[in-house]
C-alpha positions in Angstrom: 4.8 -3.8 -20.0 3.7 -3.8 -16.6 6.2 -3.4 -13.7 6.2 -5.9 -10.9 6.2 -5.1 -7.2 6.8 -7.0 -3.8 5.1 -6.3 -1.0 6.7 -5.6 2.7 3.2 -6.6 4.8 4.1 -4.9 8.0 1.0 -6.6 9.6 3.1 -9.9 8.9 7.1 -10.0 9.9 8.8 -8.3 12.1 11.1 -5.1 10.9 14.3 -7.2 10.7 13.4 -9.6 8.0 11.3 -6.7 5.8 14.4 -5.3 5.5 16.2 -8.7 4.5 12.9 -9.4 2.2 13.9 -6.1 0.8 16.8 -6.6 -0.3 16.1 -10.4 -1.8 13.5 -9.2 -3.8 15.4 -6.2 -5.5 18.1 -8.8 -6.2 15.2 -11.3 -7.5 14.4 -8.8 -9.9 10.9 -7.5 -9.0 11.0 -3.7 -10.4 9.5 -1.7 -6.9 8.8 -2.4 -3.1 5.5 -1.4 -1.3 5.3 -1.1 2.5 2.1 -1.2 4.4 2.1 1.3 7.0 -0.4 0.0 10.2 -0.5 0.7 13.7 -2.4 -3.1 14.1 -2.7 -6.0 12.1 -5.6 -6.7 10.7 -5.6 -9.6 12.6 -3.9 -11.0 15.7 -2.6 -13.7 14.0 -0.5 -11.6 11.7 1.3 -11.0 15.1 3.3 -8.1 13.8 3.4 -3.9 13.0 6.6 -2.4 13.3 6.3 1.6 12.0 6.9 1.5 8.1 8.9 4.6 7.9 11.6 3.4 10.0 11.6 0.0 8.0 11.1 2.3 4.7 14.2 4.2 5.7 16.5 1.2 6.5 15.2 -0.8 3.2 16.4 2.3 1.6 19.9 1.7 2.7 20.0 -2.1 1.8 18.7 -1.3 -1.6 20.2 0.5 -4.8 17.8 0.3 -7.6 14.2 -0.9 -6.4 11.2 1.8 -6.3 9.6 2.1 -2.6 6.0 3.2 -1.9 4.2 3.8 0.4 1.1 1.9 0.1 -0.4 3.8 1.9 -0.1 6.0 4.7 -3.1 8.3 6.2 -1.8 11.9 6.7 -4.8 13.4 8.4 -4.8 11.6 12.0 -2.4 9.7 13.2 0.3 11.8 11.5 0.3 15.3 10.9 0.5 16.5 7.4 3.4 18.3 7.9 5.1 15.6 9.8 4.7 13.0 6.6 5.9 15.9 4.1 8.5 15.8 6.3 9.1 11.8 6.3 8.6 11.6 2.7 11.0 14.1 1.9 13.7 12.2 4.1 13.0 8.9 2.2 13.2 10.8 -0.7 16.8 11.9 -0.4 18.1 8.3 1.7 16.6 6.6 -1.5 17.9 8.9 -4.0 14.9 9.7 -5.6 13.1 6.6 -5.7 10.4 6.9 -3.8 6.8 7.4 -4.2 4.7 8.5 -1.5 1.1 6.6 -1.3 -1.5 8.4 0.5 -5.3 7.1 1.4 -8.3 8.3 3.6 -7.3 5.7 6.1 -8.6 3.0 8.2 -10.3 3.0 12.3 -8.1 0.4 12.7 -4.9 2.9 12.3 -6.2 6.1 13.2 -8.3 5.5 16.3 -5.4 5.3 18.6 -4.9 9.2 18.8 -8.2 9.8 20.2 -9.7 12.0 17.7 -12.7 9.6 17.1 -13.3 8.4 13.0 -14.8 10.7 11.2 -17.6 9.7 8.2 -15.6 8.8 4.6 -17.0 12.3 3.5 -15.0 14.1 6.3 -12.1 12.2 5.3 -12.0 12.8 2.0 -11.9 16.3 3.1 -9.3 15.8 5.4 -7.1 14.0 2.9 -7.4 16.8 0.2 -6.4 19.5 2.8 -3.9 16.8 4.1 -2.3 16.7 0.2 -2.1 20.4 -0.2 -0.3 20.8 2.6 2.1 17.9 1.7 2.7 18.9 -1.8 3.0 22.6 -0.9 5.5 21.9 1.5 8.0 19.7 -1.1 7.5 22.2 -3.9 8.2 25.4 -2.0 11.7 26.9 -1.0 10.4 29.1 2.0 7.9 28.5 4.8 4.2 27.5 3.9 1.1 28.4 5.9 -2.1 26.5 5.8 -5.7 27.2 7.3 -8.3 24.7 6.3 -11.0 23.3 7.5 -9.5 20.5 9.2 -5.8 21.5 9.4 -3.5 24.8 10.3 0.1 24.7 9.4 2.3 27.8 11.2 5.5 28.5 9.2 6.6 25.1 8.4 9.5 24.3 5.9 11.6 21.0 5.0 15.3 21.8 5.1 15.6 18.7 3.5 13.6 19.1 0.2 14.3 16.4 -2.8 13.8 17.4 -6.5 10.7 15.8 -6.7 8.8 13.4 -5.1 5.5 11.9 -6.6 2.5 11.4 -4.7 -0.2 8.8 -5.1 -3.9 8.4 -4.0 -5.7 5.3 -2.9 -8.7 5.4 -4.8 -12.0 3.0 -3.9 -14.9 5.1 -5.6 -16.0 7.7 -7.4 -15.3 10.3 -4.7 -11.4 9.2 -4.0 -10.7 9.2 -7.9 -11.8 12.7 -8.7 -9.8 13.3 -5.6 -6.9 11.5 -7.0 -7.5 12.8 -10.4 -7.3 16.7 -9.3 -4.5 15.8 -6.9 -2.1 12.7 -7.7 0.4 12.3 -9.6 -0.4 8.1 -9.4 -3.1 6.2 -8.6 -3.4 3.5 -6.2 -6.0 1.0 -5.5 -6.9 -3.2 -4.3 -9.1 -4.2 -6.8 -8.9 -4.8 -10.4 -11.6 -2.4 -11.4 -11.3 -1.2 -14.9 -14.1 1.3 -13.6 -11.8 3.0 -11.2 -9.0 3.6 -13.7 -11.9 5.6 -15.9 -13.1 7.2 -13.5 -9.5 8.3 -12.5 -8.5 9.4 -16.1 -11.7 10.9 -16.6 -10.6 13.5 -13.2 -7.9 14.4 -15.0 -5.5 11.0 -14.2 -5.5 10.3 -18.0 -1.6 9.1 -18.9 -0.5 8.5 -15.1 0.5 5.4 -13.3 -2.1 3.2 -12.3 -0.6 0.8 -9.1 -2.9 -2.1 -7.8 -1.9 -4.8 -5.3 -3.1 -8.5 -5.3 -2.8 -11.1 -2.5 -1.4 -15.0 -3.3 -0.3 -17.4 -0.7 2.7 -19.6 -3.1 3.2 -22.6 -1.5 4.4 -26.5 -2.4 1.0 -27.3 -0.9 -1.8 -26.4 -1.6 -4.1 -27.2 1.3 -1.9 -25.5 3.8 -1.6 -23.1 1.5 -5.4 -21.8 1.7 -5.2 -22.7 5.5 -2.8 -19.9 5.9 -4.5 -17.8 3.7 -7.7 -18.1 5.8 -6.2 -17.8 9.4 -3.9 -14.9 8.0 -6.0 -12.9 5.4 -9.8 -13.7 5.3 -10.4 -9.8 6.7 -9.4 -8.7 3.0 -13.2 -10.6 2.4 -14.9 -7.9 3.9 -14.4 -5.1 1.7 -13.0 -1.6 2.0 -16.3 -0.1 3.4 -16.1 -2.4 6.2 -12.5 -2.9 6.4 -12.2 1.2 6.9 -14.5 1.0 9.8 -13.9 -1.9 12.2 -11.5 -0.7 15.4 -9.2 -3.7 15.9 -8.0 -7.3 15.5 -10.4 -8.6 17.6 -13.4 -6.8 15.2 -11.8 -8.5 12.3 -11.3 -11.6 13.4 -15.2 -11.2 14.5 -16.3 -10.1 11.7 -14.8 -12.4 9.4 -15.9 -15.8 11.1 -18.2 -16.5 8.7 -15.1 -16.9 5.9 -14.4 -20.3 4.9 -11.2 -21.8 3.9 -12.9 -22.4 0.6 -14.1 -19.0 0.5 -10.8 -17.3 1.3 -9.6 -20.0 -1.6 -11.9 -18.9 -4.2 -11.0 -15.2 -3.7 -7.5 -15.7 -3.2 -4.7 -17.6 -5.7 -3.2 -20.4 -3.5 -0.7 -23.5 -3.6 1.9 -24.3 -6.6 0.3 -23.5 -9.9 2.3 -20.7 -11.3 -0.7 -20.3 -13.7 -2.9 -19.5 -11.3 -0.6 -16.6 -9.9 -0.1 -15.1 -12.6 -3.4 -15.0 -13.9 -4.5 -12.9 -10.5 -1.8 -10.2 -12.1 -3.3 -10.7 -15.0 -6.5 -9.3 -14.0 -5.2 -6.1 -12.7 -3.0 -5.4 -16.2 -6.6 -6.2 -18.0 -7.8 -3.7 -16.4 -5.6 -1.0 -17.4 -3.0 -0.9 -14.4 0.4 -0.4 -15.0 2.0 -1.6 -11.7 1.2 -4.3 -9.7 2.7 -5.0 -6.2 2.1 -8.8 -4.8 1.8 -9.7 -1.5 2.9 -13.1 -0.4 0.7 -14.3 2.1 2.9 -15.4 5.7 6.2 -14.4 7.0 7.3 -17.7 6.7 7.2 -18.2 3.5 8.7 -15.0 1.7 12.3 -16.2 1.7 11.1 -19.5 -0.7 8.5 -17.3 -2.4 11.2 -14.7 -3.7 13.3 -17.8 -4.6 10.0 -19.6 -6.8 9.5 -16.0 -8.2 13.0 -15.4 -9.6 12.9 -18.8 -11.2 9.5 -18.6 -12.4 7.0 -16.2 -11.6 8.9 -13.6 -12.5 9.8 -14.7 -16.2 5.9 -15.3 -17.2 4.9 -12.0 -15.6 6.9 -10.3 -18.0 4.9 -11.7 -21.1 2.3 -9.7 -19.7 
């Protein structure tokens, strides 16, 4: 059976009422909780990003059972390697073993703000193996780990704080990221319901692991106000992870993305009251050989009714699935 996640979207609520969404949805019954972690929004009109490992700590507290993830964070710029070992670990132990850290090559948007320029996907990819060596290096090992790479150096570093074990997953997007996430992951992670990708990740050596997607609705009593959230909120996701990687900032996205329609956003994206509908979007990612999926519920607004409509029905057809 496939499990069923929530999504905490950072880009959309503020860090008080992730936490609260949190909690709702483990008592809902969805089986794990992902957390976007962004510097921005993707666009302005999401109007939030608080940082996700503060949230991820606190939901970890308000929670008892729920899985958390990640999903994802980019160790190579705007943190340190060593630093999210170190974060991960933390999470780790405050969750009591629940937690799954989600790594990806990252996004301009994020990672720009440090400086370092953004490198080209073939650097990062780089970056991101070195980046997972170090991590996994540093939670396996009792003593101090040393690191010189390409990209990174790590001088004596050890986590005091160490769980048992933590598993570590890999956004994947292409060929490239799913023989990295193949050779390195323990799970895989990815947007699209791409039967392709979960070869391609099995084939690297991913064969028997979990598979995680995540698919975008927008619930709602209406439907017309419905997609007209979905378009002023999440027409970026239109653009595809080759563009979506590369564009700085909010104001790129929004932009870029003017050419979306309402009835465009509509036709990519599940929206209004048809349960059907919804579930069928899951649907496509379990077809495809995934074994988690994580929903996101398009506007802050709405989550508390959403969690609500999903305990009474969403959930229950899901898990015929």
């Amino acid at each position: 059976m496939v499990e069923l996640g929530y999504t905490l979207m950072c880009e959309q609520c503020p860090p008080t009422a992730l936490v609260e969404h949190a909690a709702a949805a483990e008592e809902a019954g969805f089986d794990f909780l992902v957390a976007s972690d962004h510097y921005f929004p993707w666009l302005a009109t999401q109007g939030h990003s608080p940082n996700a490992w503060v949230v991820l700590g606190a939901v970890a507290q308000a929670t008892r059972r729920i899985g958390l993830m990640s999903y994802v964070t980019c160790p190579t710029m705007r943190y340190h390697p060593a630093v999210v070992a170190q974060q991960a670990a933390t999470v780790q132990l405050m969750s009591e073993g629940r937690f799954t850290l989600g790594l990806g090559a990252g996004e301009n948007l994020n990672e720009h703000v440090v400086g370092r320029g953004w490198p080209a996907v073939r650097i990062r990819h780089e970056m991101l193996d070195e980046a997972t060596q170090i991590i996994r290096r540093l939670l396996e090992s009792d003593g101090e780990v040393s690191f010189s790479g390409r990209h990174f150096t790590v001088e004596s570093a050890r986590l005091w704080d160490r769980p048992a074990r933590l598993p570590i997953g890999i956004a994947v997007s292409g060929p490239d990221s799913c023989r990295l996430a193949g050779r390195l992951a323990d799970v895989m992670i990815a947007v699209e319901p791409k039967a392709d990708l979960v070869e391609l990740f099995d084939a690297a050596g991913g064969c028997g692991k979990p598979r995680v997607g995540q698919v975008p609705i927008c619930w709602g009593p209406d439907r017309e106000e419905a997609v007209r959230l979905a378009h002023e909120q999440f027409r970026w996701f239109g653009g595809g992870w080759k563009v979506n990687a590369e564009l700085p900032g909010p104001d790129s996205f929004s932009s870029a993305t003017e050419v979306f329609t309402p009835d465009d956003v509509a036709s990519a994206i599940s929206c209004g009251p048809d349960t059907r509908e919804h579930v069928a979007a899951v649907a496509e990612f379990a077809k495809a050989g995934f074994t988690h999926v994580a929903v996101v519920q398009i506007g802050c607004e709405r989550q508390e009714d959403f969690i609500t409509w999903a305990e009474r029905e969403f959930l229950p057809e899901l898990r015929e699935l």
